[in-house]
N, C-alpha and C positions, 0 to 999 in steps of 0.2 A: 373762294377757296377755303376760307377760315372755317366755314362750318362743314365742311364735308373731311378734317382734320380730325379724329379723335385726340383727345387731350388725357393727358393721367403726368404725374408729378416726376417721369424720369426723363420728360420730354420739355426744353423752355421752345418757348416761340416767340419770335423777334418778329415785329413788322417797321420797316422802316420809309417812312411819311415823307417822300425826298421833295420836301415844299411845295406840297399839295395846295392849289389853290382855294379848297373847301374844307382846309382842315382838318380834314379825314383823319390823322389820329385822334384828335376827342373823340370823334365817331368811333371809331374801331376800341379807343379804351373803353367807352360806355360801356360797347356793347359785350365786349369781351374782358374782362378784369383779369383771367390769366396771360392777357397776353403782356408782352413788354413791348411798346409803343415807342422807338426813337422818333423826335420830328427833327427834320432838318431846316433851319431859318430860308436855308440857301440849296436849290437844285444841284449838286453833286453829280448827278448825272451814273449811269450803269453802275460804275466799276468803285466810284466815291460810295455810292448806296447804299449799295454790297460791304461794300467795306466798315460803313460801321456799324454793319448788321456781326459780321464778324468779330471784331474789337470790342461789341458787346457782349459776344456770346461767351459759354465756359464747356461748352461742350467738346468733346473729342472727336463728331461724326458734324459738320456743317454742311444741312441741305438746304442751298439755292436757287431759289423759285421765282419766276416771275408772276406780279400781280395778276395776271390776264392768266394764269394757268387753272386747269379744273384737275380735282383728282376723285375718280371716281370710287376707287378701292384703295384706300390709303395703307402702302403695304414697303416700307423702307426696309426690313430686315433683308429681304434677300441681294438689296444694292451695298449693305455694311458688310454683308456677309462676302463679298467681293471685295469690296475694299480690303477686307480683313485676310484673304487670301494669298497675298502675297506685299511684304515690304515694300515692294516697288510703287505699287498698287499708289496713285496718289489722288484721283478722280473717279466716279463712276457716274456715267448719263444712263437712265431710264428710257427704252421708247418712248417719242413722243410723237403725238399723231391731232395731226388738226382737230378744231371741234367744230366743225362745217360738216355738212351733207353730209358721205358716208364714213366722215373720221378719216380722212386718208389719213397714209404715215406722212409727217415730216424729218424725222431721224432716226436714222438706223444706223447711226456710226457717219465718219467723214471720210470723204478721200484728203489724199496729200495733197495742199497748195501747189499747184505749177508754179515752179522758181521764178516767171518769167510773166505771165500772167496773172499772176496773183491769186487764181481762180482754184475754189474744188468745188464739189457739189456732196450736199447730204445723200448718202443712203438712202436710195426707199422715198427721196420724194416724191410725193401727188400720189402715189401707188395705195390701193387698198390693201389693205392689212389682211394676208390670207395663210399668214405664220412663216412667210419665205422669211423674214428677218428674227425667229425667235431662236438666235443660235447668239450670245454672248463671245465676246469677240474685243482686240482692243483697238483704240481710235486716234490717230494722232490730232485731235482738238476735241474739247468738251464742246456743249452746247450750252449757250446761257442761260437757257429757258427753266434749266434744270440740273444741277449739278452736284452729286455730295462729293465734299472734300474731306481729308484728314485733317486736323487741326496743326496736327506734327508739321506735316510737310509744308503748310503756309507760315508756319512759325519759319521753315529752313529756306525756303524760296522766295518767299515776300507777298505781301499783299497785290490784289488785281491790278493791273498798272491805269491809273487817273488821267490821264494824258489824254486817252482817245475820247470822254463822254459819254461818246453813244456809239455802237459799232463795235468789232474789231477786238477786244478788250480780251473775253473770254478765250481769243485764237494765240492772241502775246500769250496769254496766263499760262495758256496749253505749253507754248513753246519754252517759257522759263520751267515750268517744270520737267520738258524731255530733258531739256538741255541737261538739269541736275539728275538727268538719270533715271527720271517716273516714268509712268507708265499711265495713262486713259484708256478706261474700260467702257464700255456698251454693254449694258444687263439689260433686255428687254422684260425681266422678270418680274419689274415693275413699271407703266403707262402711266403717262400725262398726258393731259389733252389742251395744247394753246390755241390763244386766240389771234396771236402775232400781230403786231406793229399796230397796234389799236391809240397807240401812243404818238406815233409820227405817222403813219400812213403808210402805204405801198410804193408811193412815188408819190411823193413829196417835197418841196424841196430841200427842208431841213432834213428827209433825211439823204438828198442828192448831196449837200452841202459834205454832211460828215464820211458818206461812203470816198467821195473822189479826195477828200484829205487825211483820209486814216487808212484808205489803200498806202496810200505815199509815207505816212509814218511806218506801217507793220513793214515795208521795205526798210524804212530806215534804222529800224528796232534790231531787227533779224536779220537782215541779208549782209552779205559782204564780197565783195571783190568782182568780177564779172558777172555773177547773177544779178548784183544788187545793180549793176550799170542796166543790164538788160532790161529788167524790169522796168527803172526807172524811165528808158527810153519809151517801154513799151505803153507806160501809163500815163506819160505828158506828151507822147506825139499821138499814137492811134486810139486809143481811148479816148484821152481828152479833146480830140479835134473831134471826133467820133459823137462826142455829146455834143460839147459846143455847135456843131453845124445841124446836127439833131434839133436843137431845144430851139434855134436862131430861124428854124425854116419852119417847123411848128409853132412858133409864135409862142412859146413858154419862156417868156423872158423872165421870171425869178428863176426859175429851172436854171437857165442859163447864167444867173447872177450868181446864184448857189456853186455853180461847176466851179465856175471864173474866180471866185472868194475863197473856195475850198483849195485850189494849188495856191492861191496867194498867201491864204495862209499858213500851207504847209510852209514856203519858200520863206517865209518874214519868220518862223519858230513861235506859231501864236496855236498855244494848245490850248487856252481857258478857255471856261465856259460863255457861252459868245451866241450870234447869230438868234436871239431869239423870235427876229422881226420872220426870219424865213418860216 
């Protein structure tokens, strides 16, 4: 992603090495001397990562990217230029559209979370890209893959919440800022192309582990009063039986370990960084 980046002196760039087992920041400062290289001693995890890509940065416009991301037209002006449009304005996502086969979209905006399900689905996924989604529009959650913030409004809302690792993280971030009043924008003005979960897998168990215990947390964060009963019903009886009897008759017994560890841990309040045997 670094070299399809133009560089010039109004722009810093932060990569942040979240305990690479290859060291890859010496790599990346070799190679690159304008960049600013943080390493982390210790895995942080999404929302840690991010965060002290943040806390180093001095810029007023923060765009976060994940490392699997390809950009082929590096063109951020018209994402600030949104941003910049309106006070409320406190996020703006880029299309982003798989770099597989014919590129389908992967994001075109979010539906609302079901209160009760926990579920939405992206805009426009698997769909080829044939300009149904180039209308700009706003989103109740960002996408982590890609996201410019204001620096303002993280100064007022707080940093990404650390608690979830992996998952889940960018949809809280989303939710503390409606709460204060923002607003999440979708500019398809500018495209990214991921390579998604290259890092845990599709079905995994680490990342089975953190999906069934950070469902349980984003209830715990956000919900309240009968929603938050419902939900909770919904995701330690039918769901969780739902997997559990799934992984026990298929014969994926870390899958199964994973499920069964992930409510335990929600239930015992153990939110560190953990499980790295899955």
């Amino acid at each position: 992603m670094i070299d399809t980046i133009p560089f010039d002196n109004t722009m810093e760039m932060i990569v942040v090495d979240n305990a690479s087992k290859q060291d890859e920041a010496t790599a990346i400062k070799a190679r690159y001397p304008h960049v600013h290289v943080i390493k982390s001693p210790q895995n942080l995890g999404f929302a840690g990562g991010n965060n002290l890509g943040i806390k180093a940065a001095k810029g007023k416009y923060l765009f976060l990217v994940n490392n699997d991301t390809v950009f082929t037209d590096f063109n951020v002006q018209p994402l600030i230029k949104r941003l910049d449009s309106s006070e409320k304005t406190a996020i703006v996502c880029p299309k982003i559209r798989f770099i597989w086969d014919n590129r389908p979209i992967q994001f075109a905006g979010y539906t609302a979370l079901s209160p009760i399900t926990v579920r939405n689905r992206a805009i426009g996924c698997g769909e080829a890209d044939t300009g149904q989604y180039d209308a700009p529009h706003s989103t109740p959650y960002a996408h982590g893959a890609a996201m410019i913030v204001k620096r303002s409004v993280i100064d007022k809302v707080g940093l990404m919440p650390e608690c979830y690792f992996l998952y889940y993280e960018e949809l809280d971030w989303s939710m503390m800022m409606t709460r204060a009043g923002y607003e999440i924008w979708y500019d398809p003005a500018c495209t990214i192309f991921h390579k998604e979960s290259q890092s845990t897998g599709q079905n995994s168990p680490l990342r089975n582990y953190y999906i069934t215990r950070n469902r349980l947390l984003l209830v715990k964060r956000n919900m309240s009063g009968v929603k938050k009963t419902l939900a909770y019903l919904y995701l330690l009886t039918i769901v969780a039986t739902r997997d559990i009897l799934s992984h026990a008759i298929n014969g994926r017994h870390r899958h199964l370990e994973a499920t069964i560890k992930g409510i335990a841990d929600f239930y015992h309040s153990r939110f560190s960084i953990s499980n790295s045997k899955f």
